[in-house]
N, C-alpha and C positions, 0 to 999 in steps of 0.2 A: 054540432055545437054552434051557437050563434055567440054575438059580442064582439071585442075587439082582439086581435088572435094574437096582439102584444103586448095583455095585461095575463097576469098570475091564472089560470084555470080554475073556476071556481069548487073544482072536486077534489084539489089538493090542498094542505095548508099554506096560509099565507103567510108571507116572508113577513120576517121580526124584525126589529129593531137590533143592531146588532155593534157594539165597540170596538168591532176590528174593524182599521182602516183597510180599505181595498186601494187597487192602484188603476191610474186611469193613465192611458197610453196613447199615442199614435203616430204612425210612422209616415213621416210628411215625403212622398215620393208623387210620381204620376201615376198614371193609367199604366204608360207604357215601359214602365221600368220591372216588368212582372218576369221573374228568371224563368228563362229556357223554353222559350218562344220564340222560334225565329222569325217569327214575320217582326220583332221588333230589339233583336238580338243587334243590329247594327248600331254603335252608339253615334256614329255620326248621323244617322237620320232623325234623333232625337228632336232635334229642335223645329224640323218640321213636320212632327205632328202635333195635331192639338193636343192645345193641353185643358186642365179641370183642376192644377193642383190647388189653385188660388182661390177659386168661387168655392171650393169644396171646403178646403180648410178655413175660410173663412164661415163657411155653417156651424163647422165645430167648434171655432171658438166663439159662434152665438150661443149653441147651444151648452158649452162651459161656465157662459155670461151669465145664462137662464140658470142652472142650477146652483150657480155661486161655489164653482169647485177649480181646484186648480189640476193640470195633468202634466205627463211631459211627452213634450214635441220631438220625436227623434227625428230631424233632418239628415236626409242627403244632402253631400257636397252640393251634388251635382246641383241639386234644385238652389240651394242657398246662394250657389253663384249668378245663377238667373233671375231668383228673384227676395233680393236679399233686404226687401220693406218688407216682405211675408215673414221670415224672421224675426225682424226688429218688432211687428204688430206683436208675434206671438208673446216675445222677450215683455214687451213692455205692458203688455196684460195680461202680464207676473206669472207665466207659466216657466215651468224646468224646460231647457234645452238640454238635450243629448243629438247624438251624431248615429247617423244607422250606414255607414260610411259613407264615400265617394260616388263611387261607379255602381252600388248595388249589385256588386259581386260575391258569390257563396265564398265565406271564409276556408270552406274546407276543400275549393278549387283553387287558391290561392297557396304559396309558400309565404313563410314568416316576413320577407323583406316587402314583396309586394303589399302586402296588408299593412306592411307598419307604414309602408309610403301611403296609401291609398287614406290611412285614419289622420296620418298626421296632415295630409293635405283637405281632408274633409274637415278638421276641428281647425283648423288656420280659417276656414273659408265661412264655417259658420258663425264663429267667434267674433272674427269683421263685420259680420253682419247684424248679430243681434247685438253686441257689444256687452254680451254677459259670459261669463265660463260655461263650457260643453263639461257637464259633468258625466256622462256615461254614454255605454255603447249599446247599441241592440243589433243584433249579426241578421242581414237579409235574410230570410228565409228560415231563422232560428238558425244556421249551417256552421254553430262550432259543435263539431259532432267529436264521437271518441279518438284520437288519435291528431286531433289541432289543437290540443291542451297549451302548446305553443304562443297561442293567441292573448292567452292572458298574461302573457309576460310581456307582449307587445301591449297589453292594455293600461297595463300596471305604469311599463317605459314612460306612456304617454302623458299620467299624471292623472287620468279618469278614476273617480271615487268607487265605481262599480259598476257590473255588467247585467245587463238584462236579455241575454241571448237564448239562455236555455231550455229547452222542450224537452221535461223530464221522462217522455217516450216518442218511439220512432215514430219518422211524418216524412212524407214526399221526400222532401228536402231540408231534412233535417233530425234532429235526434239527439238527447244526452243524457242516461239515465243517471239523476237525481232527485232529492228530497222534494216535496212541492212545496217547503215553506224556504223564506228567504233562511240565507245560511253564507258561510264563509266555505267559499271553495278552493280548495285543498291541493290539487293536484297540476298548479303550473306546476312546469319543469326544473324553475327557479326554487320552488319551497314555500316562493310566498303563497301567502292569500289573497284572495277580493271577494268582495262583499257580491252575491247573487240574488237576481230575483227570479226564480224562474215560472214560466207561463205555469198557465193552472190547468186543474184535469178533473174531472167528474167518472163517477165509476155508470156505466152504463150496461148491465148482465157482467160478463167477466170481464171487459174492457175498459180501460181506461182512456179516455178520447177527452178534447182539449173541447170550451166550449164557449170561450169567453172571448174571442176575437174574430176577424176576420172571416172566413169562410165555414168558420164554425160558429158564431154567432148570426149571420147572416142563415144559413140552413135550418139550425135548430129554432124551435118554435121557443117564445117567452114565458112561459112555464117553467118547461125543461130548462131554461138558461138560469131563474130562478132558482129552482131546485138546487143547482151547482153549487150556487154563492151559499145559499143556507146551508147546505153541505160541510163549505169549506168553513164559512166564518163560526158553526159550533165546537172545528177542531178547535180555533183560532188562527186560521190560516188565510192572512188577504186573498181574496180576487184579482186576478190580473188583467184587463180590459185593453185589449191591442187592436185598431181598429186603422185605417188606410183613408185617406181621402177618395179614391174607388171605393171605398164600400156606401158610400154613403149616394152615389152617383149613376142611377138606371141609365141615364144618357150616355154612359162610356161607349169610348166608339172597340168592336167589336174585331179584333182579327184573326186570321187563321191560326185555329190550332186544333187539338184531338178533342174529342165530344166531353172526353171526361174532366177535360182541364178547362172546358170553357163551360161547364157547367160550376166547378169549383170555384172559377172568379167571376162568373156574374147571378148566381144563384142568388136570391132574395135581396138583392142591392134598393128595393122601394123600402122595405122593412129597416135596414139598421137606424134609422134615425130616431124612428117610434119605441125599438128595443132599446136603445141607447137612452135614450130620454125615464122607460119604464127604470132601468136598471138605477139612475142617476136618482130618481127621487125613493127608491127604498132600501137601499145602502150608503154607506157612510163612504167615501172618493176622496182621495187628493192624488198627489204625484207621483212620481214611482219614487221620487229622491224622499220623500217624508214617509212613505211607506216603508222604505229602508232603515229609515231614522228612527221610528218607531218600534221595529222587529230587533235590531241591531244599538243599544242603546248608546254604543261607543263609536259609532261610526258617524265621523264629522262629513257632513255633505255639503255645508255654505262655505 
């Protein structure tokens, strides 16, 4: 097949115009903040390697420029502390801040106390930074898995409108089975609720696999990624689009780890921009916070 291998295939139908909003994401970290790598497991050598967070997120908010859409930026503490004008840019060209915590630690290696230190110290730091409210959370690695239902009561403590953590089936490092359209989750320990968006899923033979972000957006071909949205948006069900400043980045510097994990994070890394770009002009995008706003008609997020 000739063409360009990041527009719609022309033996499939092509994608429609469509009035569900979908949600555009990204989780503002480095290179080297990827869990459970030891060649870069030590957080005190963080600061001496290079870094990409900054040249890279700043293509995404070109390329947000270019489509005239807004997303939300979920920062690390960690980064916001080092470089807290890459915040303020993002803030003041009106995109949603949220927090993807501190230390980019799995929530479900964590106890209730450390997390609640680790969120409250990441929204202090981002907050100072962009000088707007941290409305939500997205958990590293999707990792509030079954039995850290805990966390959302630490979410709720915090004052956060809603969470964007959940992978309504199991993955590496992570997992929670639920609904794939946003919905109010039920099961803190406390009683309450919070308002969820959880990542998206494509049916593929019997399996359900994620396809809209990161290392699945990056592997699967622009057809196939196509196909998903049209899928989900004739339920009426948003897209969930989560994507990393590494994804966007062939130059990432490369360290030891297993074949299969260093094909998962640097697998089609020249492609996400062209995919991003395809997906942005034939679907309808904004933030995760007005996606919510939209599904949830009573859920105040300004």
């Amino acid at each position: 097949m000739t063409g360009d291998p990041n527009q719609p295939r022309p033996d499939v139908e092509p994608a429609v115009a469509s009035e569900v909003l979908n949600a555009l994401s990204f989780d503002i970290e480095d290179w080297f903040h990827l869990v459970e790598i030891d060649a870069v497991a030590d957080t005190r050598q963080w600061d001496s390697f290079p870094s990409i967070v900054e040249h890279r997120t700043e293509e995404i908010l070109q390329i947000c420029e270019r489509h005239g859409v807004s997303a939300t930026f979920y920062f690390l503490g960690w980064i916001a502390d080092r470089y807290p004008g890459l915040v303020r840019r993002v803030a003041e060209a009106g995109h949603e801040i949220g927090t993807h915590s501190y230390w980019h630690r799995k929530v479900c290696d964590l106890d209730a106390a450390t997390f609640r230190e680790d969120l409250a110290r990441s929204i202090g730091v981002i907050q100072d930074a962009g000088g707007v409210e941290v409305t939500s959370f997205r958990a590293p690695s999707f990792s509030i898995t079954p039995g850290t239902e805990w966390a959302f009561d630490v979410l709720l403590d915090a004052g956060l409108r809603y969470d964007a953590s959940l992978f309504p089936v199991a993955r590496e490092n992570g997992g929670y089975p639920c609904t794939e359209r946003p919905h109010r989750f039920t099961g803190a320990p406390s009683g309450r609720t919070i308002p969820e968006l959880p990542m998206s899923l494509m049916r593929i033979g019997p399996k359900r696999v994620g396809f809209s972000g990161g290392g699945y957006l990056r592997l699967f071909p622009a057809w196939l990624i196509h196909r998903g949205f049209r899928a989900l948006n004739r339920r009426g069900i948003p897209g969930v689009v989560y994507l990393h400043p590494r994804d966007f980045a062939p130059d990432s510097p490369v360290v030891e780890m297993s074949r299969s994990r260093r094909f998962k994070c640097y697998v089609g890394l020249s492609s996400t921009a062209a995919k991003l770009d395809s997906i942005l002009s034939r679907y309808r995008f904004a933030s995760c916070g007005e996606v919510m706003a939209a599904s949830l008609p009573d859920l105040e997020i300004a």
